[in-house]
N, C-alpha and C positions, 0 to 999 in steps of 0.2 A: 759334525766333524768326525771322522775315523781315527782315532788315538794311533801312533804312532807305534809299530811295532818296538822299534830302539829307543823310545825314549819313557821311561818309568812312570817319569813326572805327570808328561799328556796325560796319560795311561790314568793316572792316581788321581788327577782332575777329575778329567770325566766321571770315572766310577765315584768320585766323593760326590761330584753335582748330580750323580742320580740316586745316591743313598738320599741325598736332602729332596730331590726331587718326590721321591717317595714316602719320605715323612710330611713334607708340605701338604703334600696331597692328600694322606690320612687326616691332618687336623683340618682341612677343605670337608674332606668327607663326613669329617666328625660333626664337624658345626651342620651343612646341608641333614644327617642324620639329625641333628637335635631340630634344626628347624621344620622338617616334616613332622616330626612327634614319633621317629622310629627308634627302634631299641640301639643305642650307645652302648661304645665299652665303656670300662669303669675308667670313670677321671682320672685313674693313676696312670693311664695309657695318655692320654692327652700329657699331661707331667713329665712321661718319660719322652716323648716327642719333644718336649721343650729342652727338656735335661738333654737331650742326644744335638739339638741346635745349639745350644748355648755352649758344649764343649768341644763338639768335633767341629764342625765348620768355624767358628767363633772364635778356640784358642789351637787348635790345630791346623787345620787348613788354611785359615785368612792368614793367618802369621807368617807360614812358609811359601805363599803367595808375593806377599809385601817384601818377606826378607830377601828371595831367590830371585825368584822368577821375574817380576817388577820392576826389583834396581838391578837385575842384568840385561834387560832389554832396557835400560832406560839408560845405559849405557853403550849402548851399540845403537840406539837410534834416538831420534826428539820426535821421531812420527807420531810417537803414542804417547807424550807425555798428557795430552790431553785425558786421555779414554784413563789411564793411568792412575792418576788424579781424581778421575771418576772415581773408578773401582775402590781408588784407596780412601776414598769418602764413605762411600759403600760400606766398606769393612768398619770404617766406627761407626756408621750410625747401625750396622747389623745388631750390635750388643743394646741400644738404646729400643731399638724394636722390639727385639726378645722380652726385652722387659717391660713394653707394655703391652707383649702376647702373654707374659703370665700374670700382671696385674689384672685384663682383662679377664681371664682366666678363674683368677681370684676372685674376681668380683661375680661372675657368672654363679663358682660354687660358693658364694655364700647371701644372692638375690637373688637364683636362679633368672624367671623370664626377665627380669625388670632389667638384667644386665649381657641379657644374649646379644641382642643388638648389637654394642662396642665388641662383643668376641667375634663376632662373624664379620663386620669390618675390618678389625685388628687382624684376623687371620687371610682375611682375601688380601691386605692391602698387606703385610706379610710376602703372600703368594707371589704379586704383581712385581715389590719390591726384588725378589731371589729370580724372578723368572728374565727380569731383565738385565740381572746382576749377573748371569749364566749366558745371555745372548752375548754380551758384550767382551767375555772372559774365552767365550770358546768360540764365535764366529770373525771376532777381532783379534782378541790376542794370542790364543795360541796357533793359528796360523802366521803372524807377524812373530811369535816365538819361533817356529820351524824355520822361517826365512831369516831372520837375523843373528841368531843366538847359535856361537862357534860350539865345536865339541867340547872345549872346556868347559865353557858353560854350562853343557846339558849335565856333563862327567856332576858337575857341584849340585846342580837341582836335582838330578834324578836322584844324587846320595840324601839328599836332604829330603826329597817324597815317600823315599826308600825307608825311611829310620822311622824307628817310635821317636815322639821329643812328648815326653811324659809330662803333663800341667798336674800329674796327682802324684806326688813323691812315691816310689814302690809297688805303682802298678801300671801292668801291661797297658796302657791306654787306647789305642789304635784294635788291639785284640779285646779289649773289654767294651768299647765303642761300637766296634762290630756285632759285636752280642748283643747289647742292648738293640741295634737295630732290626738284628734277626726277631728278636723277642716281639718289637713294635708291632715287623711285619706279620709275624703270627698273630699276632693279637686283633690283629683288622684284616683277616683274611680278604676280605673283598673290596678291601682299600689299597688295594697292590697299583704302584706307577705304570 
């Protein structure tokens, strides 16, 4: 899908599903690296992958998803209340995942081999989980958004894709979330989306 010149929100979707796209992808690469026996970053980089999933898409983006976007088309049609429903299933079991990608995690650094196994499932089935969670958000609904959804509508989502909404009292969130991704991607040069 081609993000919408006039609308912020598209815009801020997309680029958010390919920041996660390219974290995803680093802990894929991570675990395929440990399963060859090739040289890994250091485990804090796997950690701040999780840290960057579990804040930015998790309480940033799923939320202004649900709150905007969601129940304004869910208002202006019953077409999608189904796919709707999905997604918004999607969104709480995302945080239930995350946390058994860092238990998994967990258990990996402290039995290494004996616990690789459940991280490289946990993290494909992670993968599969987002990957499908992205087909359905951008080949279904934001084109069902373009068509349904008045200018008032867009005026309220796009202010609300537009804004920090801070989950850490006193800090930049959105600009410090960004950092930490740029960081990631440095960190796995050859793990780029």
């Amino acid at each position: 899908m081609v993000p919408s010149a006039m609308h912020t929100a598209v815009q801020a979707i997309i680029r958010e599903h390919q920041q996660l796209a390219v974290v995803v992808n680093g802990m894929q690469r991570f675990v395929e690296r440990v399963d060859a026996h090739a040289q890994t970053p250091d485990p804090i980089v796997f950690r701040a992958m999780l840290y960057y999933i579990r804040e930015y898409p998790e309480q940033i983006h799923h939320p202004k998803e649900d709150c905007y976007l969601f129940a304004r088309l869910r208002m202006r049609t019953a077409d999608l209340d189904e796919i709707i429903e999905e997604l918004e299933h999607q969104h709480a079991q995302g945080e239930a995942k995350v946390r058994e990608l860092e238990r998994a995690f967990t258990r990996y650094e402290l039995a290494d081999e004996a616990a690789f196994a459940a991280l490289r499932e946990s993290v494909h089935e992670y993968a599969r989980f987002f990957a499908e969670h992205r087909r359905l958000e951008e080949e279904l609904i934001l084109p069902a958004a373009l068509r349904f959804l008045t200018p008032e509508d867009w005026t309220e989502i796009d202010a609300a894709f537009g804004a920090n909404r801070d989950p850490f009292e006193g800090m930049k969130t959105e600009s410090d979330l960004d950092h930490l991704f740029e960081m990631v991607v440095k960190a796995l040069p050859d793990f780029g989306g």
